[in-house]
N, C-alpha and C positions, 0 to 999 in steps of 0.2 A: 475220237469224235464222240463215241458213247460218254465217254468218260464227262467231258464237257458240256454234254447237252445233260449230263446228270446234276454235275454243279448246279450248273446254272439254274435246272428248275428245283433244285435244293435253296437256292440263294432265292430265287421269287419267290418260293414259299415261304421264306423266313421274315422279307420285308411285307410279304403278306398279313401273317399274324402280327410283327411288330407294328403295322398301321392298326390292326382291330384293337390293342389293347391302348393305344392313342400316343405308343413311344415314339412315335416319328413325328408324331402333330409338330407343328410349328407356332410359335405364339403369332398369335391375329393383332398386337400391336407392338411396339419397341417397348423394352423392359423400362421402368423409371430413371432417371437417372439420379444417381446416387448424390449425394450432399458431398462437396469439397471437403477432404480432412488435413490437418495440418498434425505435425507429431506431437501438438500440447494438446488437441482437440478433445473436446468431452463427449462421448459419445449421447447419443439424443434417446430418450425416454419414449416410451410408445407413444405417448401423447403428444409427442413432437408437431412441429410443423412443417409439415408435407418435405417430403423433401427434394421434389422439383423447382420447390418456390425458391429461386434467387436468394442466396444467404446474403447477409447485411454485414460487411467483414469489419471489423475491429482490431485497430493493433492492440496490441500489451506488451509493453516495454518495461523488462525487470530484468533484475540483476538476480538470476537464477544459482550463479556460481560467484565465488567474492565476496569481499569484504562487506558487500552490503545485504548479502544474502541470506542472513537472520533477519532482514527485515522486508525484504523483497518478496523472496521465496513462498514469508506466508503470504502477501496479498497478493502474489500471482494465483493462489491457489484458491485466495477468497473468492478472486475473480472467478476462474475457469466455474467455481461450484456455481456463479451466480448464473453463470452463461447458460450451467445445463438445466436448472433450476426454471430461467427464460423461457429454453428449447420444449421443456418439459409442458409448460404453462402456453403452447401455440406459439411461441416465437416471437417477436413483435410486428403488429399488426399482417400478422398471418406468415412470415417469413423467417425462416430460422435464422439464430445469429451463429457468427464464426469468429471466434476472440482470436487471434493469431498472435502466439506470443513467440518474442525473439528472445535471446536471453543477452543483454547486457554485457557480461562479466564485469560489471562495474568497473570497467574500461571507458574513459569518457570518447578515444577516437572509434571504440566498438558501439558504442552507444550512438555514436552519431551516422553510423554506417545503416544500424538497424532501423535507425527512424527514418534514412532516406530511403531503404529498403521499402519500409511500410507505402510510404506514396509512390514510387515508380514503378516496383515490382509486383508488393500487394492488390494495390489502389484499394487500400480501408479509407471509409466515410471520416473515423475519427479514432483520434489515439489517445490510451488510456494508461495509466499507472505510474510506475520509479517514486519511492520513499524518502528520496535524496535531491536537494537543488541544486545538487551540481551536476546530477544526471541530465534535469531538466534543464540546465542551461545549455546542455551540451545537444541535446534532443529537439525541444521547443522550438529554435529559427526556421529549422525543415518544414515542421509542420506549421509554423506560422505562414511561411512564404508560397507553403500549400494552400494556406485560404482553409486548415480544416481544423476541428474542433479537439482542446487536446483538456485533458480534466489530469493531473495529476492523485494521486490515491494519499500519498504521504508527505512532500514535499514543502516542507512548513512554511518555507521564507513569504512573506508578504508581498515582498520586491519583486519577484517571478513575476506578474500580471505587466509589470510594467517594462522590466526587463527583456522579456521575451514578445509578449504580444497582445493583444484586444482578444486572442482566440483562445488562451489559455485560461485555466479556472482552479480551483483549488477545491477539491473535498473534504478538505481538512481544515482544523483552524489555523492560524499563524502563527508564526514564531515570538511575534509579539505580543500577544496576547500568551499563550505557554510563560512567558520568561516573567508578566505580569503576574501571572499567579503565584509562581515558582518565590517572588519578589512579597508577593503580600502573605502568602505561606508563612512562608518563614521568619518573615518579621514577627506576626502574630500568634504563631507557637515557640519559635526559639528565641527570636530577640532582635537588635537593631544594628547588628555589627556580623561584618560575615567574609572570608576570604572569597576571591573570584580567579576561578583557574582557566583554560579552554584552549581549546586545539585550532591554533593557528594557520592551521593549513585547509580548513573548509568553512564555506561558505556559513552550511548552517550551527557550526556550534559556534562562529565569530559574530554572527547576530544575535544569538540564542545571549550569548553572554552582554552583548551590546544594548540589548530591551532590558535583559535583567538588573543591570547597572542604573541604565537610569530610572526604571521603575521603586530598587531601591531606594536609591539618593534620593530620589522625589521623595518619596515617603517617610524622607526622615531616618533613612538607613545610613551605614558608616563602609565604604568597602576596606579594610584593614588592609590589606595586602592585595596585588593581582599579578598573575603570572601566564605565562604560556607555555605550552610543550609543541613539537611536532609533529604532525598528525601521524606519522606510521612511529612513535615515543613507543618505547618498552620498559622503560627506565625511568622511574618521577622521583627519583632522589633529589634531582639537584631543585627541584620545586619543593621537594619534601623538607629539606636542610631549612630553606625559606620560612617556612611554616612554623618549624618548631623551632627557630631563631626568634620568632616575637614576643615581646613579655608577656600580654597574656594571649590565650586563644579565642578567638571568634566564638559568638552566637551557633555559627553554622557555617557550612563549605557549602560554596554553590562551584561544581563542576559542570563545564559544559563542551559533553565528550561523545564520540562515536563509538556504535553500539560495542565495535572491535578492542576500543581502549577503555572502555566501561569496567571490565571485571579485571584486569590487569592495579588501574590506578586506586579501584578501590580498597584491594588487598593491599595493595604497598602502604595506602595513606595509615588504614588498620596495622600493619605488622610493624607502622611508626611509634605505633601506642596516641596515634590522632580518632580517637574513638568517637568525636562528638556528629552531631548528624552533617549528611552528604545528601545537598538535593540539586536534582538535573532533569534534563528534557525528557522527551519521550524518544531518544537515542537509549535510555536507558532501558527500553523495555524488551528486551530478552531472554530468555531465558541465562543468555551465556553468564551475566552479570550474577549469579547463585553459581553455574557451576565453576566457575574459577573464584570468584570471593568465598564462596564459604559461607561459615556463619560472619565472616565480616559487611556479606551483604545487610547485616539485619543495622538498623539505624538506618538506613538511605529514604529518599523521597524521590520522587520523579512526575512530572507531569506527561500526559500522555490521552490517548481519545475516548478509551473505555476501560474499563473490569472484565477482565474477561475471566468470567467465574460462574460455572452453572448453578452456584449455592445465591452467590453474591449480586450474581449480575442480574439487568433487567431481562424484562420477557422476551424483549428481540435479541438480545445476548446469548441466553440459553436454546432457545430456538436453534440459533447461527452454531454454538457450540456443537448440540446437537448432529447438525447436519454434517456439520464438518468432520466430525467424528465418524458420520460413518462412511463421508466418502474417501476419508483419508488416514482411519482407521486410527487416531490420536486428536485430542483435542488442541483447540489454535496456540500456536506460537505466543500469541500476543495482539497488542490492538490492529494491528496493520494487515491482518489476515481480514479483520472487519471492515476496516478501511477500502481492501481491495472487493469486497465483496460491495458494499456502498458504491463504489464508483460504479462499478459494470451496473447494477442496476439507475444509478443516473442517467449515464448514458443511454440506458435502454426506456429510459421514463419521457428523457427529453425526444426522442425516435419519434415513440407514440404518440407524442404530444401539437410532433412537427409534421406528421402524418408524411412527411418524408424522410430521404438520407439527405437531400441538399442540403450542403454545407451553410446556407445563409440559412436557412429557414432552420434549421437542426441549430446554430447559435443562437439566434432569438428566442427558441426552446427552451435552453440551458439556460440563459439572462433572465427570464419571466422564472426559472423553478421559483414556488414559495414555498417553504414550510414542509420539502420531502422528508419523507420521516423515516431515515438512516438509522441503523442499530447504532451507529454511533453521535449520531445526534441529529435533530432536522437541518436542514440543509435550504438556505433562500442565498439568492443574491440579489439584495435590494439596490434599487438608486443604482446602478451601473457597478454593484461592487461584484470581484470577481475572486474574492474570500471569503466564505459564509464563516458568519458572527457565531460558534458555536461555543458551548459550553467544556471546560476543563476539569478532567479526572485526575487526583491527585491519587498516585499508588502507594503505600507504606510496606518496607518488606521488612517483616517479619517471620523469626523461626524458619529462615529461609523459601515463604512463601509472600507472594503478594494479596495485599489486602486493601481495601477501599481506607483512604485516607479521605478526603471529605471530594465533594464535587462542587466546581469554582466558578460561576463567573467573576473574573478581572473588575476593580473599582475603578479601576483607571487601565488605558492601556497605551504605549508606547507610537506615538507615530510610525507608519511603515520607512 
């Protein structure tokens, strides 16, 4: 009994002191509660916004892994920076955003899974990104029949707005316009006769070549030859035999190819001994297209949305290069890291604009933008249009680097 009533007042004494130095206090109200994170989430900057306030969630639909994923990969990443970039700057209109990105594997039945994911499971206001329109065709019905607001980052086709829905938008220019420049290019530096090659099996290089053709022909060009290959092609001999079958050679090759068969075809057309210039979409802007051609890459041309060159490029370019660099410790991929960085802050422009997430009022938002001024170019959609009129970057690679070839708007450009 001794022994016990000694505990015991050993044990009161001890919770005695532990009250005086205040280790037993208890907090006087519930801790905050923490901001939702998802496994892409960027963590928030001190200057964040609060993180009690309701986050604004946002999908981001990329193809993280795949075939499309030299072009994905960076604008999921443009995105994520712009978001914490948002978070950092108060959030919008006082509330932190939350990008929630699914990764695609540029699978179109995964693709359609993650976008219905986004509205039933998510419930994001609006969905953002995929650099490809066959992601977006496979995507966009979901979210259209959701009533919410979807902006694509890359996804060139024209035909999307109409194909998919009233809700969808484009940050980028069109494929029509790209194929116009690609078309008044190279008549006006190489000449007026040109071979036309393109990957039969997608969407965007069968339009990409489709604008280009008749923007040529319009303008007084000749197409010498045309062919196709299919899209997963490793092999362009039997297009190649074609080629150097004709008595003479074209002006120039216009190839219109996916970023995956980019550096493949241009090596084979080179190790043809077909040395003359090769120009293509902004599919071609990868790095991959250098490290599998070679110095075969030097003579190529490509159209695409910016310079991304912290010597070359403009001030919102290097800026963006900048930042990127030091949240991801390398400088961007290529245009579409800017691209994706563009959109998120669309999105987050038209938010503030709409002083809600309602879906109606948040697309009246997007319709009225005039004149945002994107690193990759301003961004309006006048008159109902749901393509901004932007301006085209012609890339020239040389010595194995890319270089600014001239910067285009189209004299003419292709009906959608």
């Amino acid at each position: 009994m001794k022994i016990r009533l000694l505990v015991f007042a050993l044990g009161l004494i001890g919770v005695l002191l532990l009250a005086a130095c205040g280790g037993a206090a208890q907090p006087t109200s519930a801790p905050p509660t923490a901001a939702p994170t998802q496994p892409t989430a960027v963590p928030a900057a001190p200057t964040s916004a609060p993180a009690s306030a309701e986050p604004i969630k946002i999908g981001g639909g990329f193809a993280l892994t795949g075939d499309e994923s030299v072009l994905d990969l960076p604008a999921a990443n443009g995105a994520k920076l712009a978001a914490k970039e948002i978070n950092a700057a108060e959030g919008i209109n006082g509330r932190p955003v939350e990008l929630i990105v699914h990764d695609s594997q540029y699978k179109m039945d995964v693709t359609a899974q993650i976008c219905k994911q986004f509205v039933e499971q998510d419930k994001v206001i609006a969905v953002i990104g995929f650099t490809d329109t066959d992601s977006v065709l496979a995507c966009g019905p979901t979210i259209q029949k959701a009533g919410l607001p979807f902006i694509t980052a890359g996804a060139t086709s024209p035909k999307i707005p109409t194909q998919v829905g009233d809700k969808t938008y484009l940050a980028c220019f069109g494929d029509n316009v790209q194929a116009a420049v690609g078309a008044e290019y190279g008549a006006s530096k190489f000449g007026k006769t040109a071979y036309l090659l393109w990957d039969k099996g997608v969407e965007y290089t069968t339009l990409l070549a489709d604008y280009f053709k008749k923007r040529f022909t319009e303008n007084g060009g000749t197409i010498v030859l045309e062919d196709q290959y299919d899209d997963k092609a490793t092999d362009f001999s039997a297009q190649i035999a074609k080629v150097k079958a004709l008595p003479k050679q074209p002006d120039f090759y216009f190839i219109s190819a996916m970023p995956y068969n980019v550096g493949p075809v241009v090596k084979q057309f080179r190790d043809a001994g077909l040395t003359g210039p090769i120009i293509g979409g902004d599919g071609y802007d990868t790095p991959d297209i250098v490290s599998v051609a070679g110095k075969a890459a030097d003579n190529v041309y490509f159209t695409t949305h910016a310079l991304i060159d912290a010597q070359g490029g403009t001030e919102g370019i290097k800026k963006f290069i900048a930042a990127y660099n030091k949240e991801y410790g390398h400088d961007p991929e290529n245009a579409f890291a800017a691209l994706g960085y563009d959109t998120m802050y669309l999105i987050a422009d038209a938010i503030k604009r709409a002083g809600s997430t309602d879906a109606a009022a948040l697309l009246k938002a997007i319709q009225d933008t005039k004149d945002y001024p994107g690193i990759t170019g301003k961004i309006s959609f006048p008159d109902g249009a749901h393509v901004p009129q932007k301006g085209v970057t012609v890339i020239a690679i040389k010595d194995g680097k890319f270089t600014l070839g001239v910067e285009m708007v189209p004299e003419k450009v292709p009906a959608p």
